[in-house]
C-alpha positions as CSV (number, residue, x, y, z in Angstrom):
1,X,88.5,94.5,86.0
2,X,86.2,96.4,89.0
3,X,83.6,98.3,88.4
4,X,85.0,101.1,88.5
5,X,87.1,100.6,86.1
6,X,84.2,99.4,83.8
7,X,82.0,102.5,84.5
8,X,85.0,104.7,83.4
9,X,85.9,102.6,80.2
10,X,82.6,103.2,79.1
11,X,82.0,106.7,79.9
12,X,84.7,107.6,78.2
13,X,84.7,105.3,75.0
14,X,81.2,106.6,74.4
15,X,81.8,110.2,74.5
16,X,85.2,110.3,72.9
17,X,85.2,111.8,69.6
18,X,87.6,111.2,66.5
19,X,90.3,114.4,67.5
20,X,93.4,112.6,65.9
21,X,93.5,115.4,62.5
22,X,95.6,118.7,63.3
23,X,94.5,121.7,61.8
24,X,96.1,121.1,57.9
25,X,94.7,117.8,58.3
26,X,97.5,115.6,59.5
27,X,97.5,113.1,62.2
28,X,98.4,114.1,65.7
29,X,101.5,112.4,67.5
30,X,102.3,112.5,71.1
31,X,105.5,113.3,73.3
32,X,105.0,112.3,76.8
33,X,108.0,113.8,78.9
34,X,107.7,112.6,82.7
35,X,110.2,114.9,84.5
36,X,110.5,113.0,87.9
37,X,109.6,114.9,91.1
38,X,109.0,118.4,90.0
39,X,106.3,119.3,92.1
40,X,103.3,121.9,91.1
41,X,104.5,124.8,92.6
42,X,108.2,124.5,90.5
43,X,109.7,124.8,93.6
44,X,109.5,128.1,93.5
45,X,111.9,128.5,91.0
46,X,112.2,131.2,87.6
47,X,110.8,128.2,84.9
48,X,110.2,130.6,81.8
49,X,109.8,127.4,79.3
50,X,107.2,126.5,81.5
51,X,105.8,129.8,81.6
52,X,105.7,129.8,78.1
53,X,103.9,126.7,77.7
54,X,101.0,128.7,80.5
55,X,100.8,131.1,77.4
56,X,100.5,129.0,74.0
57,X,99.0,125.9,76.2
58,X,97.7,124.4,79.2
59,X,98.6,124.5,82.3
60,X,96.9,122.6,85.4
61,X,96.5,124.1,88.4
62,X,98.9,120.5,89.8
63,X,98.1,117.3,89.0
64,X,96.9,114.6,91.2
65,X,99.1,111.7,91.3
66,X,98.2,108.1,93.0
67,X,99.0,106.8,96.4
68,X,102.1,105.5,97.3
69,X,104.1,108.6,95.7
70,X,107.0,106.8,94.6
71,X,108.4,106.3,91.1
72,X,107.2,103.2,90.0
73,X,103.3,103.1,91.0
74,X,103.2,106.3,90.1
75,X,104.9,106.6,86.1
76,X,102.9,103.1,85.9
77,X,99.7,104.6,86.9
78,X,100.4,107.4,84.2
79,X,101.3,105.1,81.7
80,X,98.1,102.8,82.6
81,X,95.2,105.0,83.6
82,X,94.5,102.8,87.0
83,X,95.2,103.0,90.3
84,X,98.4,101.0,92.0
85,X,95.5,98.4,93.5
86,X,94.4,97.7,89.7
87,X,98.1,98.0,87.7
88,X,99.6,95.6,90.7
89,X,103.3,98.1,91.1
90,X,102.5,98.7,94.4
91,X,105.9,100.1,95.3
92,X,109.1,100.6,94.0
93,X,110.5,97.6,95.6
94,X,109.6,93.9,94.0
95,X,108.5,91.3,96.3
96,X,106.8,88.1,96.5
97,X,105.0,87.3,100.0
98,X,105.0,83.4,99.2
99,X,108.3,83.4,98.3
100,X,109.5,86.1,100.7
101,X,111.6,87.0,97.2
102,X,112.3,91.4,97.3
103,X,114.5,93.6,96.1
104,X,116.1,96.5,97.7
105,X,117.5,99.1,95.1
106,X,115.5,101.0,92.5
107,X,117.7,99.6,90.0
108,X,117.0,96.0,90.9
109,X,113.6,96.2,90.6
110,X,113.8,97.6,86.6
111,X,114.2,94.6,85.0
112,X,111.7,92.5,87.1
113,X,109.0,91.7,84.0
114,X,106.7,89.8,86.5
115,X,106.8,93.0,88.1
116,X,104.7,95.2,85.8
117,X,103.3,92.4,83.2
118,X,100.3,91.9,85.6
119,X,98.0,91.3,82.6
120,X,96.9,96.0,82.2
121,X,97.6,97.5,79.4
122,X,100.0,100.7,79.4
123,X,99.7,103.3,76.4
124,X,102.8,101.5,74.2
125,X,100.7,98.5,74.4
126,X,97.3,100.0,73.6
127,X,98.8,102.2,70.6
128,X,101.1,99.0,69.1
129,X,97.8,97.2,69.3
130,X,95.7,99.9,67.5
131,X,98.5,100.2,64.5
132,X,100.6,102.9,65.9
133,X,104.4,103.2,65.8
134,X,106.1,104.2,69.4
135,X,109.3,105.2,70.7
136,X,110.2,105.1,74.7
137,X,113.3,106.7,75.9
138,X,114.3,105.6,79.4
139,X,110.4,105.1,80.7
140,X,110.3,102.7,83.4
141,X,108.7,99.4,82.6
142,X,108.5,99.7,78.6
143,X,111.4,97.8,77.8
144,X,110.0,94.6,79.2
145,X,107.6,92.5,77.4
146,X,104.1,93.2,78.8
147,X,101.7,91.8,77.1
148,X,104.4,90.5,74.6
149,X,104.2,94.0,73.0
150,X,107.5,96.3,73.2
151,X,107.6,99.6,71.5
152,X,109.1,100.2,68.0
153,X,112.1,101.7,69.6
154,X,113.4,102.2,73.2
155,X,116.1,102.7,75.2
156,X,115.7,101.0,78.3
157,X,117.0,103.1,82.1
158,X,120.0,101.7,83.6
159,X,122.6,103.6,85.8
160,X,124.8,103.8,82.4
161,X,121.6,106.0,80.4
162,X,121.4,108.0,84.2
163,X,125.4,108.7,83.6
164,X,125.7,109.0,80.3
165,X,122.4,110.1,78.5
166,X,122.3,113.9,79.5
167,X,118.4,115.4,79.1
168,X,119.5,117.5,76.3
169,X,120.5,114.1,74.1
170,X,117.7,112.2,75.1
171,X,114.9,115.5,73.4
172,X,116.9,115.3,70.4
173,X,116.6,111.7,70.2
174,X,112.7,112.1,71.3
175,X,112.2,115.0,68.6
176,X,114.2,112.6,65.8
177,X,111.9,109.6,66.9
178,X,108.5,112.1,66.1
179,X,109.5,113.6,63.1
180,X,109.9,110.1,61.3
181,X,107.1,107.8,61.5
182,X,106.7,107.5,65.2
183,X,103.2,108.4,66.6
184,X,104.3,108.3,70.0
185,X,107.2,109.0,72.1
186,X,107.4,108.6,75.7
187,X,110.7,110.2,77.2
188,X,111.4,110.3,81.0
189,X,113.7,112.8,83.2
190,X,115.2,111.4,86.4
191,X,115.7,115.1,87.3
192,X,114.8,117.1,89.4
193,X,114.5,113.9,91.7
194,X,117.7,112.6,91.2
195,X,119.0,115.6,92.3
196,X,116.6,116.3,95.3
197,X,117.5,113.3,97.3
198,X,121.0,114.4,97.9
199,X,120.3,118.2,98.9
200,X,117.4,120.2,100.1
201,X,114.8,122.0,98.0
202,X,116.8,125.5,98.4
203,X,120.1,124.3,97.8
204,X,121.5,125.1,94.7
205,X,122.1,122.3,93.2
206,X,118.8,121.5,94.0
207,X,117.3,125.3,92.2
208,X,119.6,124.3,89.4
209,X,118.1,121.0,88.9
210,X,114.8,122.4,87.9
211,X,116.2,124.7,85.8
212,X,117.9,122.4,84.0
213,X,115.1,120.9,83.7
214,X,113.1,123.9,82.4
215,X,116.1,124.4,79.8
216,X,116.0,121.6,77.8
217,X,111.8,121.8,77.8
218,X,112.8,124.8,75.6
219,X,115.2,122.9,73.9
220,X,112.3,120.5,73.1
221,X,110.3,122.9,71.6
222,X,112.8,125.0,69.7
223,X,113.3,121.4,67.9
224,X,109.6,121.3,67.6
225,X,109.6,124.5,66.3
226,X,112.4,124.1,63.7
227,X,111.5,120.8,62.2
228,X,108.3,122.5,61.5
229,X,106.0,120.1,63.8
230,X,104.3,122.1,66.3
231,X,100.9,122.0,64.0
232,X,101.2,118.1,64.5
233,X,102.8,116.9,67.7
234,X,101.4,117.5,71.1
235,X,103.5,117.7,74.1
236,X,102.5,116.8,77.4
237,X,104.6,117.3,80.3
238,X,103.6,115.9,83.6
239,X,105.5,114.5,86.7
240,X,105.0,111.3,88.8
241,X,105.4,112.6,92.8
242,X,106.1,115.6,94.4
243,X,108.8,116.2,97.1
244,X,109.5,117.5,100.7
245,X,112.6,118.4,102.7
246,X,113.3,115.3,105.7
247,X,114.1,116.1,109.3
248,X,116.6,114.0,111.0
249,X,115.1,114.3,113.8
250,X,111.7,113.0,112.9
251,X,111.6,109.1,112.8
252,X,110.2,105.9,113.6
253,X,111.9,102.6,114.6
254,X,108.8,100.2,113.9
255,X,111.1,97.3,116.7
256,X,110.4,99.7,119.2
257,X,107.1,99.2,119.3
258,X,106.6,95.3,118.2
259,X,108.4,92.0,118.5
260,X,110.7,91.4,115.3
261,X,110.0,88.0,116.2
262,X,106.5,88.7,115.7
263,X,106.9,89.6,112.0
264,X,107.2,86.9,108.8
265,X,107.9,89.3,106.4
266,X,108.3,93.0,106.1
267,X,108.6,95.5,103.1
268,X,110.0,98.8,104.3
269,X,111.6,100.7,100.6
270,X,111.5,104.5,101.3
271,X,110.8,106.1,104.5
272,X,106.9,106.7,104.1
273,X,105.6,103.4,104.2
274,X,105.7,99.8,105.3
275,X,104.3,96.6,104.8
276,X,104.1,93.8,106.8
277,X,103.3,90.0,107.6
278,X,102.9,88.7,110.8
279,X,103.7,85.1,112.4
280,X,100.5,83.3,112.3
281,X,98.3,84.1,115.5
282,X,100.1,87.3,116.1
283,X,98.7,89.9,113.4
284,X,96.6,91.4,116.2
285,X,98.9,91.8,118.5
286,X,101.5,93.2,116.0
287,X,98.1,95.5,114.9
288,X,97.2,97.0,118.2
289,X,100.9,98.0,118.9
290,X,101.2,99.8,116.1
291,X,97.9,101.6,115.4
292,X,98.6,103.3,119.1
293,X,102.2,103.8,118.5
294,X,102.7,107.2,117.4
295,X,100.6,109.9,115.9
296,X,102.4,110.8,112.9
297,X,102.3,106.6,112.1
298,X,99.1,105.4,110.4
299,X,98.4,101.8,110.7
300,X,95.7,99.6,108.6
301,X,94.8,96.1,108.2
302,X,94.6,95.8,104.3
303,X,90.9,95.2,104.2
304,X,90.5,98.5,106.2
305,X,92.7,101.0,104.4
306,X,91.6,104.1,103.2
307,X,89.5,103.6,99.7
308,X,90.7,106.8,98.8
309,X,94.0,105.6,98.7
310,X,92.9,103.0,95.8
311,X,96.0,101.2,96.5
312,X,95.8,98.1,99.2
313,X,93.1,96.1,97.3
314,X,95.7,93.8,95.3
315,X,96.5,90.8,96.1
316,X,100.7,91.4,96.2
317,X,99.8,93.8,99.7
318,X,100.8,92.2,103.0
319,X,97.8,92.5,105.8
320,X,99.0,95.4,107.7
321,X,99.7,98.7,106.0
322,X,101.4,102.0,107.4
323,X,102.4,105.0,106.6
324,X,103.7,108.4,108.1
325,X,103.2,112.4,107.6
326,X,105.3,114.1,105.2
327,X,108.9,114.8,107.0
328,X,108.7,111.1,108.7
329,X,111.0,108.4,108.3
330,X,110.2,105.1,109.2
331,X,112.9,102.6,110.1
332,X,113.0,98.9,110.9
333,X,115.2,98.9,114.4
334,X,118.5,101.5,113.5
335,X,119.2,104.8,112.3
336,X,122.4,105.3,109.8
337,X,123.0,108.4,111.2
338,X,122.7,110.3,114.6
339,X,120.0,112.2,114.6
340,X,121.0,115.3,116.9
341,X,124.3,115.8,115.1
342,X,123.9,114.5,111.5
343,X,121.4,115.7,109.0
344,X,119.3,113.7,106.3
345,X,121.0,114.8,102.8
346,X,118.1,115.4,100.9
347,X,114.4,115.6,100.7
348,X,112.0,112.4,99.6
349,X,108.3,111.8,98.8
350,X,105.9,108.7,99.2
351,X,103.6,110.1,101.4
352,X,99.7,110.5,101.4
353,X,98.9,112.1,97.9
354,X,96.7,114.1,99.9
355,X,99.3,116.6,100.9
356,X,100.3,119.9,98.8
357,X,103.6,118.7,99.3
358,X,103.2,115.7,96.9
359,X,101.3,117.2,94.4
360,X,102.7,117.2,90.6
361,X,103.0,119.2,87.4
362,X,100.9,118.9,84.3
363,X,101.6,121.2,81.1
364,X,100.3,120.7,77.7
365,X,101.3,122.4,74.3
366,X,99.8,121.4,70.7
367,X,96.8,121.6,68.1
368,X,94.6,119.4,70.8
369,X,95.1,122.1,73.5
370,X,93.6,125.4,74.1
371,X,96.1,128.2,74.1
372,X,96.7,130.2,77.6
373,X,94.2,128.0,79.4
374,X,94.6,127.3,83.0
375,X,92.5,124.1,83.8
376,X,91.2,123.0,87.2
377,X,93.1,119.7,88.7
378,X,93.2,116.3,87.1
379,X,94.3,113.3,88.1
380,X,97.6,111.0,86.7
381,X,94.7,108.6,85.5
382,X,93.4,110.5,83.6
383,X,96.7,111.2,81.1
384,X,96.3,107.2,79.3
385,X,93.0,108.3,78.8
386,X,94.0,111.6,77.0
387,X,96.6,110.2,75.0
388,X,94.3,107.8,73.4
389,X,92.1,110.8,72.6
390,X,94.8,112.4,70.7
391,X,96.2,109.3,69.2
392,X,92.3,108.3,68.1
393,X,92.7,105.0,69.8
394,X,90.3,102.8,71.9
395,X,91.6,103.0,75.3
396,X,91.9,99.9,77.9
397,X,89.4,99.6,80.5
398,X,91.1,102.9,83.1
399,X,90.3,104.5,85.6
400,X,90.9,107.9,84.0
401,X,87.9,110.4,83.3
402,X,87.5,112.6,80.4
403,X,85.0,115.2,82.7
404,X,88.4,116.0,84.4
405,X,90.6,117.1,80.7
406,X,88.1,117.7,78.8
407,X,88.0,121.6,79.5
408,X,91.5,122.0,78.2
409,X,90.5,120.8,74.4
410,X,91.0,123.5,71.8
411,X,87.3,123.5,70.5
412,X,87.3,127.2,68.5
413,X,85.7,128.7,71.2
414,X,87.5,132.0,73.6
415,X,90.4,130.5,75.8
416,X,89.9,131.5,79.1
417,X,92.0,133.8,80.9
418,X,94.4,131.8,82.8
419,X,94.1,131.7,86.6
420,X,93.9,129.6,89.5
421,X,90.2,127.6,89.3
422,X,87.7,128.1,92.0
423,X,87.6,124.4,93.0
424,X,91.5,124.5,93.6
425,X,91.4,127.8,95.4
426,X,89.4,126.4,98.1
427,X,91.4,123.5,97.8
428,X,94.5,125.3,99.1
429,X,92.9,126.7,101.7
430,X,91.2,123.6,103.1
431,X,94.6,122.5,102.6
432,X,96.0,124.6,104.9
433,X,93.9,123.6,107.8
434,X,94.0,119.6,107.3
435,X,98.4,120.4,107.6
């Protein structure tokens, strides 16, 4: 545990009150939906569920999510409270830099226990611990033993539950787990992502996908609504990553600027960021190449990345770390495709969480929750943390902070007019110039 991590622990365990009765007395339960890759601005798109939710809940103005922006750091950092250099998922891809052992594929990587049981503590764990019953449908890493804790129920993600398990079945499942003796339900959408990679942002597939999405959020609260629950469960809707459109034209063949001969061992999932391992005796050589090679690469020796970043201090990173601006692609030696007549697909994410572009969504409905509040940023962190508010829980030592939520609590005073806060205003527009 760092010291950060301490600090935050105890901050928040000494100023977090006992918030787990609803308003007739009852104990509050949890839904936690990820949707995956629906970015803070909706795209866009007509979302009246989620403009509903802006009216009888919270809604933050986005939600900062961790560095790298990729599925699995980021739902484990949710699921966690700390950063990808505290939980160990430092990418979506499994490797081993003794063994030289990786995978390749998303799916390959699911099952990999080693993976994600790195000795932290996601919320399943921390609310099986604390006497709670959960249910987890289709969130990434809770089927595995970690910790030797599973939830109560689950239903683990394959590419049959992507197939076969439409969004609609999984909320009625999610809504059936609550409504017995469940306290906490995590349930994940692979949409609008799944959708985004294979066309861009305006296409219509890809406005449909976030609709879709939005639909069957109203489906989740009409069940709510009719099992008479909403005076008991909370739901919190956030997503992992945001998402940009790629340009063919814009890439980076790293064995154009070093020896491959040069390089041990290499980690290149996505096309935002690499890893690598150099021969012995050659890591500044490999180094210096790259850190003049282009300007939309960014090049690092571990020990010098950015500490805003909070993601190369763990011991699974290789010693050089890159990455490149939203729209880049970074490739080992060959493109699949030619880039002045073909055209990338779809859009993708990964990048600096700095960018608007990779911001995400947080919404929040139920008796812990102001009604039509609109609440400054927070950070993915910080969600663990909240949940173990709700839940009346001790929370694991997090980086999470409770200054960053703790606006959003329904307390009996006025709600506020919802609006965009100050502090993000003039974080758009600062925005702006750093693009």
């Amino acid at each position: 545990m760092n010291v950060n991590s301490f600090l935050h622990f105890v901050l928040f365990a000494s100023c977090m009150p006992s918030t787990d009765l609803s308003k007739d007395g009852t104990k509050q339960k949890v839904i936690l939906l990820l949707s995956d890759g629906l970015r803070w601005d909706r795209f866009g798109v007509d979302v009246p569920n989620l403009d509903q939710i802006e009216k009888n809940g919270v809604r933050a103005d986005w939600l900062d999510g961790v560095f790298i922006t990729m599925t699995m750091p980021s739902t484990y950092s949710i699921a966690t409270g700390l950063y990808p250099e505290s939980h160990g998922v430092v990418n979506n891809a499994y490797f081993n830099k003794t063994t030289k052992e990786r995978t390749f594929k998303f799916v390959d990587t699911l099952n990999i226990t080693e993976w994600f049981d790195t000795g932290v503590e996601p919320m399943w764990v921390t609310a099986k611990n604390a006497g709670k019953r959960v249910g987890s449908i289709l969130y990434i890493g809770s089927w595995l033993s970690i910790k030797g804790v599973q939830p109560d129920r689950v239903i683990p993600l394959s590419t049959y539950f992507w197939d076969n398990y439409g969004m609609r079945e999984r909320v009625r499942d999610a809504v059936n787990w609550i409504s017995g003796d469940l306290d906490l339900v995590l349930l994940y959408f692979n949409y609008p992502d799944f959708v985004l990679h294979s066309y861009p942002i305006e296409n219509e597939h890809s406005i449909q996908s976030v609709k879709d999405v939005d639909e069957q959020i109203g489906y989740l609260f009409q069940l709510i609504d009719q099992r008479g629950l909403s005076d008991e469960v909370n739901v919190i809707i956030v997503s992992d990553h945001g998402f940009v459109d790629m340009d063919p034209r814009k890439f980076i063949r790293l064995y154009d600027y070093i020896d491959e001969s040069d390089v041990d061992f290499i980690i290149d999932y996505g096309p935002a960021l690499f890893q690598l391992a150099p021969v012995e005796g050659k890591l500044e050589k490999v180094y210096q190449a790259l850190k003049i090679a282009h300007p939309a690469l960014h090049v690092y020796k571990k020990e010098e990345f950015p500490e805003r970043l909070h993601y190369a201090n763990h011991p699974r990173n290789l010693p050089i770390i890159g990455f490149v601006d939203p729209e880049w692609h970074i490739h080992k030696v060959k493109l699949y495709w030619n880039p002045t007549t073909d055209e990338i697909s779809g859009g993708n994410h990964g990048y600096d969480n700095r960018w608007m572009s990779m911001k995400s969504s947080f919404y929040a409905q139920g008796p812990f929750f102001k009604k039509g509040y609109r609440a400054r940023p927070l950070e993915s962190v910080d969600i663990y943390g909240m949940v173990c508010e709700i839940l009346d829980i001790p929370p694991a030592p997090n980086n999470g902070s409770r200054d960053r939520y703790v606006d959003m609590i329904r307390s009996g005073g006025a709600n506020l007019t919802p609006r965009l806060s100050v502090s993000s205003f003039f974080f758009l527009v600062i925005s702006v110039f750093y693009k």
